[in-house]
C-alpha positions as a Python dict, from the first residue, in 0.01 Angstrom:
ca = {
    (1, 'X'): (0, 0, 0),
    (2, 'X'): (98, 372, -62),
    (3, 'X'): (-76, 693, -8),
    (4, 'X'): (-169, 774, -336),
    (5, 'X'): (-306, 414, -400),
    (6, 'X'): (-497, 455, -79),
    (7, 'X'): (-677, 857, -162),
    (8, 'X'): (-702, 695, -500),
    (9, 'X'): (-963, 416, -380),
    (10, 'X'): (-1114, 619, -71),
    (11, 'X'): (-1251, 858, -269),
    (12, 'X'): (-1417, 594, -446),
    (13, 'X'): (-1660, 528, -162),
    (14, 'X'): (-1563, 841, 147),
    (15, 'X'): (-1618, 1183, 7),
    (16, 'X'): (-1314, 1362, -82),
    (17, 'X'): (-1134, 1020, 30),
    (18, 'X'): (-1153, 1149, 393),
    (19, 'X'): (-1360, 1149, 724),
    (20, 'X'): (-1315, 1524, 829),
    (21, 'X'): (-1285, 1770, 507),
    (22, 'X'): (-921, 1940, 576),
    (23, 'X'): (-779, 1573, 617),
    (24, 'X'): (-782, 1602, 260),
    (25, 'X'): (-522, 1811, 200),
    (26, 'X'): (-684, 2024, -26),
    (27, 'X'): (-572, 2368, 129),
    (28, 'X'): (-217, 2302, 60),
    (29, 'X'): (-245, 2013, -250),
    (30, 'X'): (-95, 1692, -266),
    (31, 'X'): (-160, 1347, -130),
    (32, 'X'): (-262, 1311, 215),
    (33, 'X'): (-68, 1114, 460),
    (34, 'X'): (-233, 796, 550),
    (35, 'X'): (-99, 675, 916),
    (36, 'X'): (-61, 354, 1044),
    (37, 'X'): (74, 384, 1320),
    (38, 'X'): (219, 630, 1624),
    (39, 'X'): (419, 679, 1919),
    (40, 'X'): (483, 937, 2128),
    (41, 'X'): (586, 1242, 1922),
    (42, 'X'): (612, 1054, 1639),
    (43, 'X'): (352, 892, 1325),
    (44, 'X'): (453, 604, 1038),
    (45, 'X'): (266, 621, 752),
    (46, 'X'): (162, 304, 515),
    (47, 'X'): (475, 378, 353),
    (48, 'X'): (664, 330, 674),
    (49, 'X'): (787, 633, 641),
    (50, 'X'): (793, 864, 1020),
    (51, 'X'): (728, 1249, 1088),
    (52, 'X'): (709, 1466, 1412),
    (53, 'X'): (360, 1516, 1479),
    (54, 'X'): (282, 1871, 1514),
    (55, 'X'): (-109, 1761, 1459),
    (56, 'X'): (-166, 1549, 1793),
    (57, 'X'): (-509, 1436, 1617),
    (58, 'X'): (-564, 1834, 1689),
    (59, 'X'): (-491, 1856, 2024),
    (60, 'X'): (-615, 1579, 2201),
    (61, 'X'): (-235, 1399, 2226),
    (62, 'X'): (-79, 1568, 2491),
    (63, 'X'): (104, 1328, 2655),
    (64, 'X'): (169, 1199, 2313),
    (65, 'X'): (55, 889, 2087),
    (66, 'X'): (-5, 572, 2240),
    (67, 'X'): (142, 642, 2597),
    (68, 'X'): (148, 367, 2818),
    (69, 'X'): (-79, 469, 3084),
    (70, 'X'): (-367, 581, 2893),
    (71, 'X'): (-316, 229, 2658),
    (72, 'X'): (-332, 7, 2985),
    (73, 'X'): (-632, 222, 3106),
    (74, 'X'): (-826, 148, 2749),
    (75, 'X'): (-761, -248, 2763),
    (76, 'X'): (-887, -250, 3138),
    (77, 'X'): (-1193, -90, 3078),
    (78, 'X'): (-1255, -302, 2703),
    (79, 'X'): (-1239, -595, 2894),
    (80, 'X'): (-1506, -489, 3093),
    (81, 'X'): (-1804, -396, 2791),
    (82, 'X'): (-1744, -138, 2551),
    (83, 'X'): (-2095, 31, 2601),
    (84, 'X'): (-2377, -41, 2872),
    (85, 'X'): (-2628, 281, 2800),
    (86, 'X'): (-2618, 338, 3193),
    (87, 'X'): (-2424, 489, 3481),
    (88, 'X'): (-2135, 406, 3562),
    (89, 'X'): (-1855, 524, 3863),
    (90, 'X'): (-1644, 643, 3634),
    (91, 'X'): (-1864, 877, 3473),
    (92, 'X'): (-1859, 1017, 3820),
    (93, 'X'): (-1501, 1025, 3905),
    (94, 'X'): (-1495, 1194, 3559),
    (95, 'X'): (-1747, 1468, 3613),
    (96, 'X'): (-1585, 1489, 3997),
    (97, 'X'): (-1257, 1578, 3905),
    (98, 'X'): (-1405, 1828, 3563),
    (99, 'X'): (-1587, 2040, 3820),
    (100, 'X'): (-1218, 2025, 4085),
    (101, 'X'): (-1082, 2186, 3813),
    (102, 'X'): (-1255, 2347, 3536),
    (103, 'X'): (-1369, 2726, 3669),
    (104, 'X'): (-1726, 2780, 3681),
    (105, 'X'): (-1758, 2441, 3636),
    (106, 'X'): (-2053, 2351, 3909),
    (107, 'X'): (-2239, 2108, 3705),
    (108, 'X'): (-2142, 1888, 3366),
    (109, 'X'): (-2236, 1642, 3127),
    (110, 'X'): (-2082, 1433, 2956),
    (111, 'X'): (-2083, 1398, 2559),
    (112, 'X'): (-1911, 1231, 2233),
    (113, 'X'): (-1802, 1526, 2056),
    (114, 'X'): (-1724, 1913, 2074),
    (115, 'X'): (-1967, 1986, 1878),
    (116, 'X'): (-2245, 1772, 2008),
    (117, 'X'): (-2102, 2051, 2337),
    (118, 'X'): (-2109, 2362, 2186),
    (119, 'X'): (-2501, 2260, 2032),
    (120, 'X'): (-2624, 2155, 2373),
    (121, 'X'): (-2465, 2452, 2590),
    (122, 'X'): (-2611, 2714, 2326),
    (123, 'X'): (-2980, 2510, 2320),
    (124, 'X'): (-2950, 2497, 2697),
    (125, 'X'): (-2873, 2901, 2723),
    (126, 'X'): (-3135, 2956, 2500),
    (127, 'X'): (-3373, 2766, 2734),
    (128, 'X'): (-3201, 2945, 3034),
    (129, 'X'): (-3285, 3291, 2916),
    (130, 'X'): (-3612, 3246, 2751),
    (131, 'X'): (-3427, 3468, 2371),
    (132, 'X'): (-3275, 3356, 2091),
    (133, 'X'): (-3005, 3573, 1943),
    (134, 'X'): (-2661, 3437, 1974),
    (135, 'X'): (-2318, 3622, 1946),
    (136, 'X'): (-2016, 3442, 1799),
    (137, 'X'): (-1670, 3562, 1660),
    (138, 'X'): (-1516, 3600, 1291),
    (139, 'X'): (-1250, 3289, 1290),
    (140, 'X'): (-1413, 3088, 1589),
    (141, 'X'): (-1580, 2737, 1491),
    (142, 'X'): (-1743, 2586, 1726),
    (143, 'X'): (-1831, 2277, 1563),
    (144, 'X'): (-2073, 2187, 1250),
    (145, 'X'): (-2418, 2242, 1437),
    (146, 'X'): (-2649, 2478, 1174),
    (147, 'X'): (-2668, 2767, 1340),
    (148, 'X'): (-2283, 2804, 1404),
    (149, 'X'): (-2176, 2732, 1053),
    (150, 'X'): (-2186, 3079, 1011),
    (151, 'X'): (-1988, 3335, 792),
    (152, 'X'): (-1731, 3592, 924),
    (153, 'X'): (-1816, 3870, 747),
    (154, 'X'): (-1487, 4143, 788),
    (155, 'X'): (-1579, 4495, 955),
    (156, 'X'): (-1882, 4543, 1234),
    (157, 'X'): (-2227, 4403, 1300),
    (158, 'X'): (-2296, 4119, 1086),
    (159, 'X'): (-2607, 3901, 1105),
    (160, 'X'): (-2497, 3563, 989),
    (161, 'X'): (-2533, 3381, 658),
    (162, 'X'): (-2508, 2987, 642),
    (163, 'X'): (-2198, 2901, 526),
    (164, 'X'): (-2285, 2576, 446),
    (165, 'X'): (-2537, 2423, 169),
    (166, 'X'): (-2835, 2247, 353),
    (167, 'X'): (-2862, 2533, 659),
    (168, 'X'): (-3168, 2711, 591),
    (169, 'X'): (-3103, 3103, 649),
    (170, 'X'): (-3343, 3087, 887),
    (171, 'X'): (-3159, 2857, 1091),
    (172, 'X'): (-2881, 3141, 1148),
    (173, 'X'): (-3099, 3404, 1172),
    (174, 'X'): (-3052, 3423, 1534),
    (175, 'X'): (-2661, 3428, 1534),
    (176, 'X'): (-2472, 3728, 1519),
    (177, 'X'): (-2119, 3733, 1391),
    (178, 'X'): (-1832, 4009, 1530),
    (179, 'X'): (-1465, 4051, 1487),
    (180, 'X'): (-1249, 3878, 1714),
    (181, 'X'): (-1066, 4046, 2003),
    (182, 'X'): (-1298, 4403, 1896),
    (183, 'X'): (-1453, 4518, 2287),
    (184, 'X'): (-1584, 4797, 2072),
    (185, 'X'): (-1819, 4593, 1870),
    (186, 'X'): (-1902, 4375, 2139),
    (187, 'X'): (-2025, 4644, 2291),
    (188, 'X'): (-2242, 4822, 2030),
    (189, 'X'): (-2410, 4488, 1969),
    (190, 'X'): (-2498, 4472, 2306),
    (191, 'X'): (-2625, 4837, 2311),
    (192, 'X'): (-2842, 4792, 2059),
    (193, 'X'): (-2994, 4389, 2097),
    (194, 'X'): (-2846, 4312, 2478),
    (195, 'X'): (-3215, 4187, 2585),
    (196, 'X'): (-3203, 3987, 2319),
    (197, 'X'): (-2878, 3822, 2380),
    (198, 'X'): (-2901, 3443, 2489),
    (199, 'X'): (-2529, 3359, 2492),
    (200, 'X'): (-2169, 3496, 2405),
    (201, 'X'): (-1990, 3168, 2286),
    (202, 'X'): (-1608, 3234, 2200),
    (203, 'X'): (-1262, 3055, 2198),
    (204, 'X'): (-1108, 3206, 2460),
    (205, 'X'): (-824, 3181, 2239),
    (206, 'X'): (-865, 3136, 1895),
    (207, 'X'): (-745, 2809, 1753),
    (208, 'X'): (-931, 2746, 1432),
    (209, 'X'): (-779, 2993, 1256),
    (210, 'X'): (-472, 2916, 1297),
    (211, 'X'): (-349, 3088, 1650),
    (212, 'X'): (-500, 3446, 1811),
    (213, 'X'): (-414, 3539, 2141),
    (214, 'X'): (-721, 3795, 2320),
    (215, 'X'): (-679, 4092, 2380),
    (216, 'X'): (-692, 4169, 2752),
    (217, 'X'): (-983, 4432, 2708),
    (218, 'X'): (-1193, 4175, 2497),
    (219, 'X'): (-1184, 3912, 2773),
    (220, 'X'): (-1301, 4173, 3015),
    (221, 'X'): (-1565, 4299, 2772),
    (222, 'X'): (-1679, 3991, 2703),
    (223, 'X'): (-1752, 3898, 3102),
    (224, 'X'): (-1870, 4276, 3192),
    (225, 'X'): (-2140, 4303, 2928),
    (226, 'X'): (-2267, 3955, 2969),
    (227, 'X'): (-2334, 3963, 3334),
    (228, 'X'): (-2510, 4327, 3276),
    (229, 'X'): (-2733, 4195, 3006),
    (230, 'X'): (-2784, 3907, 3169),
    (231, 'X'): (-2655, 3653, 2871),
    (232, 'X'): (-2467, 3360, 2925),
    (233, 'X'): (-2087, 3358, 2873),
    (234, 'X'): (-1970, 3020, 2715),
    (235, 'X'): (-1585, 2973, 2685),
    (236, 'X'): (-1561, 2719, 2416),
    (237, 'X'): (-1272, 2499, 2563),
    (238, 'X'): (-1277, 2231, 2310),
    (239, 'X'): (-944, 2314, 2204),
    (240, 'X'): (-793, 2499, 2506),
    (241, 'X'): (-934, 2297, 2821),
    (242, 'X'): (-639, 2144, 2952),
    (243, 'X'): (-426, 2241, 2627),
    (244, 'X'): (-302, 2542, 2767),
    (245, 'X'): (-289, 2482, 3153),
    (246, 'X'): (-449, 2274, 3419),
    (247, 'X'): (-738, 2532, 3462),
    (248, 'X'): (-769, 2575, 3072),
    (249, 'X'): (-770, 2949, 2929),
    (250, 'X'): (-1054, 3041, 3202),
    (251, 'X'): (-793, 2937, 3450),
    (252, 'X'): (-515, 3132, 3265),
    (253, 'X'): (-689, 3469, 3225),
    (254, 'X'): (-872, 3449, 3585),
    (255, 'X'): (-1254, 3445, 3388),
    (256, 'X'): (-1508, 3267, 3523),
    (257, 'X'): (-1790, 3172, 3277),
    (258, 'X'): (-2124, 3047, 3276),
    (259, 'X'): (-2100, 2781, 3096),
    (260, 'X'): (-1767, 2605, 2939),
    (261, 'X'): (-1765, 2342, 2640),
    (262, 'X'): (-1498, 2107, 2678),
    (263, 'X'): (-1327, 1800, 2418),
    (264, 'X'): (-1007, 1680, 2272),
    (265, 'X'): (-763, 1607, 2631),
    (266, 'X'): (-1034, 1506, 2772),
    (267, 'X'): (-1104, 1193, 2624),
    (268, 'X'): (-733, 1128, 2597),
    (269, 'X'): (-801, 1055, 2196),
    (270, 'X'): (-1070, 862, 2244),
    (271, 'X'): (-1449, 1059, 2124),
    (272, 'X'): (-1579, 1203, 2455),
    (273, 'X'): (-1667, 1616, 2500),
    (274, 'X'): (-1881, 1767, 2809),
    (275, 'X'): (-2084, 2045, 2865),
    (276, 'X'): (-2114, 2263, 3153),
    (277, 'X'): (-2138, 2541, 3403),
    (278, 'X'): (-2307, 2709, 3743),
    (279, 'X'): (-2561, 2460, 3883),
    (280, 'X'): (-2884, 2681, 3798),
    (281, 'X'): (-2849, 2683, 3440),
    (282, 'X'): (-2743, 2331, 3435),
    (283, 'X'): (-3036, 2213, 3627),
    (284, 'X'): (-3272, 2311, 3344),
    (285, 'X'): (-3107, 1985, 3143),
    (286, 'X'): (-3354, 1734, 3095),
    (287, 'X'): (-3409, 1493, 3309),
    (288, 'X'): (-3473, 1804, 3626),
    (289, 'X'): (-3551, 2095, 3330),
    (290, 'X'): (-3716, 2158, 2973),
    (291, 'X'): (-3466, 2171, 2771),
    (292, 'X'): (-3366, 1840, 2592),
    (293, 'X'): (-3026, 1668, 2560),
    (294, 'X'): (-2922, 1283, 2532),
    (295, 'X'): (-2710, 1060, 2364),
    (296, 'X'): (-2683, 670, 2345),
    (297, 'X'): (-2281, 661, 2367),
    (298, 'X'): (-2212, 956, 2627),
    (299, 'X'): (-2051, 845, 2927),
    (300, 'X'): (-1885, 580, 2716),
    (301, 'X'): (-1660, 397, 2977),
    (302, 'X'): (-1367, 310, 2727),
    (303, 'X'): (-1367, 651, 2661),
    (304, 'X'): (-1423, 820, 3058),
    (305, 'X'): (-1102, 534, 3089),
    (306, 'X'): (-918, 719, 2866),
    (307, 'X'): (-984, 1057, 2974),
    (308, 'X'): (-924, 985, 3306),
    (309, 'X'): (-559, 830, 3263),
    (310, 'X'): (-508, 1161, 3049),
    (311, 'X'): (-606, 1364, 3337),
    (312, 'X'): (-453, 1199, 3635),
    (313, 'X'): (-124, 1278, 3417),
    (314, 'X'): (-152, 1598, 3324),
    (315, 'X'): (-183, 1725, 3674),
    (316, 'X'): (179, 1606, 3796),
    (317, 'X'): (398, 1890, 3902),
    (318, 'X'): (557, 2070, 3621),
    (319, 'X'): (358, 1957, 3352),
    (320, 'X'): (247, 2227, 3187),
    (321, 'X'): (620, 2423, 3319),
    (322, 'X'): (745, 2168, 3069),
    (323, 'X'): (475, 2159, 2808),
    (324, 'X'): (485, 2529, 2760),
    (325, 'X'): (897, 2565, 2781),
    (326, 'X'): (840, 2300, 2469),
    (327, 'X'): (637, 2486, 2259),
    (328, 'X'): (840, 2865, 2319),
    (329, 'X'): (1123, 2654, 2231),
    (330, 'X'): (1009, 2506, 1895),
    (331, 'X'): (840, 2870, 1745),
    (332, 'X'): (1177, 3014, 1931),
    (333, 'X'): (1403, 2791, 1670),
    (334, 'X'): (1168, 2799, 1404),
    (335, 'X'): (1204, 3176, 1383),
    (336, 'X'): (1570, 3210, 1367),
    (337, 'X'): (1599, 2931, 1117),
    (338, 'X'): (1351, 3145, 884),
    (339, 'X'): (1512, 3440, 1012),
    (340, 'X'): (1855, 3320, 893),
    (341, 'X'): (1716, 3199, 540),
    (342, 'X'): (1551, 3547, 514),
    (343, 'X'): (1216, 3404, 486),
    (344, 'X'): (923, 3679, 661),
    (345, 'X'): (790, 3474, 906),
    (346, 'X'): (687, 3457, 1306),
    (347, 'X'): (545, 3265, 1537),
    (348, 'X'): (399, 3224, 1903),
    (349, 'X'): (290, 2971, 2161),
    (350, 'X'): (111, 2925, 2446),
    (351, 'X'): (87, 2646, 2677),
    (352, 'X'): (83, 2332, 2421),
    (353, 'X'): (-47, 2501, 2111),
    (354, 'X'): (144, 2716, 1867),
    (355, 'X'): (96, 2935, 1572),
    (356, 'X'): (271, 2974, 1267),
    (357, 'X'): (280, 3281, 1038),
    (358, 'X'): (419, 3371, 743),
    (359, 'X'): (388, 3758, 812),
    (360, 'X'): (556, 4013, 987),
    (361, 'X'): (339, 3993, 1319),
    (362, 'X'): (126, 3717, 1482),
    (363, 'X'): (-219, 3821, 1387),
    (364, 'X'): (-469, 3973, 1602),
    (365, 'X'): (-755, 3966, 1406),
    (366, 'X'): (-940, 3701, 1140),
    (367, 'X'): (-884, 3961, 891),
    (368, 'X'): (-473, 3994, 938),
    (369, 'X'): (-505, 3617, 950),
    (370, 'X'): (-641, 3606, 611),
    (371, 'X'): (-363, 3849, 517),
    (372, 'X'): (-51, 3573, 576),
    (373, 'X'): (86, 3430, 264),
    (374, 'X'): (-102, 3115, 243),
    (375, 'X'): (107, 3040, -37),
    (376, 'X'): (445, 3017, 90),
    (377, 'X'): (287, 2860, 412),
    (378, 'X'): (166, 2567, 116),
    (379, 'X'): (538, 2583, -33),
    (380, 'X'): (680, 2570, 359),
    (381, 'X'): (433, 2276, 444),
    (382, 'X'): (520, 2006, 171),
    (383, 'X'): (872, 2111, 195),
    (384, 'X'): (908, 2008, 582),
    (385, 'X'): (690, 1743, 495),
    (386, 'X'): (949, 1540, 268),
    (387, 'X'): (1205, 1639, 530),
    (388, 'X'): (984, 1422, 788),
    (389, 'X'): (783, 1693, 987),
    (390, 'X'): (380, 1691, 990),
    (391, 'X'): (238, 2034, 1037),
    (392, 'X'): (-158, 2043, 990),
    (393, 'X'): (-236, 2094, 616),
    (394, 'X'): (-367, 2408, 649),
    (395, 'X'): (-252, 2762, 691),
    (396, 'X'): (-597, 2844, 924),
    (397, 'X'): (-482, 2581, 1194),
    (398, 'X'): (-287, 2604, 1550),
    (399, 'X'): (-31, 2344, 1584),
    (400, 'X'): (14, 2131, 1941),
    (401, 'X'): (299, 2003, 2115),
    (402, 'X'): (318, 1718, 2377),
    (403, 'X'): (505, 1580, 2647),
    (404, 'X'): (674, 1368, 2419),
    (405, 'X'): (830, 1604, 2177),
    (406, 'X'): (1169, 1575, 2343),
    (407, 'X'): (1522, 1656, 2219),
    (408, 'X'): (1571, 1431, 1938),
    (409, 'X'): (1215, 1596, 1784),
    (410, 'X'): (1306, 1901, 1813),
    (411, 'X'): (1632, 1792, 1647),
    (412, 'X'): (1507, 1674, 1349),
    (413, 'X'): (1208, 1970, 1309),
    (414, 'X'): (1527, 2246, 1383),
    (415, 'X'): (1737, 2020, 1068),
    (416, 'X'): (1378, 1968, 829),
    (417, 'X'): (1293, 2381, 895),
    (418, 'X'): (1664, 2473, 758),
    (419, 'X'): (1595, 2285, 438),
    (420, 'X'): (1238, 2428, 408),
    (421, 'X'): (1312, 2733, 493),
    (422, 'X'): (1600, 2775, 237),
    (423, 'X'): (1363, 2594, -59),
    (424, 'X'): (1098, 2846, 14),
    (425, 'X'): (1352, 3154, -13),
    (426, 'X'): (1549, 3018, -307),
}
């Protein structure tokens, strides 16, 4: 078997060949990678070929591929029943240690996806506060529910468009899309609809297009005007929760929300997400409130096994000490090497996730985002890739590191980058 033997026949009978659409490497061309096989910081393909993993199926690897612990913790609980559609302690011990940790967290529920999250906490803030209109952010996704798959219009107030065929317009009707990391829009949308406001959802930091840090106003915009209108904050964690410190980014910039979507770490690579937040809005969940939420294969205790192994890890001392010195060092050597080929480029990290930039400045903004020369980030991309380093196929992603990207990685991405870097200036 090869790759291109393998896209050839998968797009025979999987659309586009793959399961999830940028899999497919159509943002930067080529032939996807098809894996058979990893271990800690590192992936073989079919061709038995190996690359640094800069991908961590995005994010949820960070303690690495196939680490011992969490392995041990899956066979244990598959020998037990994959499924039982009913309680179990583990669920508990889960949803225990999620609310020891996660601010604001009074309250959770566990689910099989992030998106399957970010749909139930904005249904269940709807129910909470009795309106409809929902604010979101030009660059955040939040999953593939209808009336997220929104636009980002550029400039102020927009009122979404589906940005998908098969959403009805009416469907997004309701959401309202603003720029990223702008407390002045935030607040003139509030002026002018805040009784209508359900819920602010928003990455605390952006990750899904490629990497935005907040601005320290916006976070406290975001919190202030909430809690006077009476909306419900929700920090969309799927990406950051437990990526970018014990506490996630609530934990990191001190905010407290009303409700948090979490995924990825948390089911330690297996599909589990949660939901949460303070105990009165949770309590209007069905089974004790109106609004409706289930699923046959939440709780699922191979999953819960492998988020809890994940977990109990994470929290030894100096993790995320170590995590974060790993990623400052990787965008730290990536930048000279570009520097010293005279390639414009920057980048920036934070905790275990990283962004990559082939522009002056890290971006602040969707729009300066879309400014970055996608095409020498394409050229950069299959040029590191021959040189055995896998950076996600797309110049609108963050990157993670793990615990596992040790010396000899680093090594070998510092080596690949110097080639790359010099084929993209020559």
């Amino acid at each position: 078997m090869d790759n291109e033997d393998l896209f050839a026949r998968s797009q025979q009978v999987i659309p586009g060949g793959v399961n999830s659409p940028v899999r497919a490497f159509r943002a930067v061309g080529g032939t996807p990678v098809f894996v058979r096989s990893a271990s800690g910081a590192w992936l073989t393909d079919v061709e038995g070929r190996r690359y640094v993993d800069y991908v961590g199926s995005w994010g949820p690897m960070i303690l690495g591929h196939a680490h011992p612990a969490v392995i041990e913790a899956v066979r244990a609980a598959a020998g037990l029943g994959l499924s039982f559609g009913a309680p179990t302690a583990g669920e508990l011990e889960l949803a225990q240690l999620l609310c020891r940790l996660v601010p604001g967290l009074e309250q959770v529920r566990l689910v099989s996806s992030g998106t399957e999250a970010t749909m139930s906490a904005i249904r269940l803030a709807r129910g909470f506060t009795g309106r409809n209109l929902v604010v979101k952010f030009e660059g955040c996704y939040h999953g593939h529910a209808d009336a997220l798959l929104v636009k980002a219009g550029s400039g102020a107030l927009t009122f979404g468009q589906p940005s998908s065929a098969g959403v009805p317009a009416e469907t997004t009707a309701h959401t309202v899309v603003l720029p990223y990391n702008d407390a002045s829009a935030l607040a003139a949308a509030f002026e002018r609809m805040g009784d209508r406001i359900a819920a602010v959802i928003v990455e605390p930091i952006a990750g899904n297009v490629n990497l935005i840090l907040p601005d320290a106003a916006f976070l406290q915009a975001l919190v202030e005007l909430t809690q006077r209108a009476g909306a419900v904050l929700i920090l969309d964690e799927v990406m950051t929760g437990f990526r970018v410190g014990l506490h996630g980014a609530a934990g990191l910039y001190g905010i407290t929300p009303d409700l948090v979507t979490l995924g990825k770490v948390v089911g330690g690579g297996m599909p589990l997400a949660a939901f949460g937040g303070r105990k009165d809005i949770m309590q209007c969940v069905s089974p004790l409130g109106p609004v409706y939420q289930a699923g046959t294969l939440s709780g699922n205790p191979v999953a819960v096994a492998a988020g809890l192994a994940t977990l109990r890890l994470v929290q030894a001392a100096g993790f995320y000490d170590r995590l974060g010195a790993l990623g400052a060092r990787l965008v730290s050597g990536l930048t000279e090497r570009a520097r010293a080929a005279g390639v414009a480029f920057c980048a920036q990290s934070i905790g275990g996730m990283f962004g990559l930039y082939f522009a002056a400045r890290p971006p602040a903004s969707y729009t300066e985002v879309m400014a970055c020369d996608q095409k020498a980030f394409n050229t950069f991309f299959h040029a590191i890739l021959h040189e055995g380093v896998y950076f996600a196929p797309s110049a609108f992603e963050a990157g993670f590191v793990s615990a596992a990207h040790d010396d000899e990685a680093l090594a070998h991405t510092f080596s690949a980058a110097e080639r790359a870097f010099a084929a993209l200036a020559s």
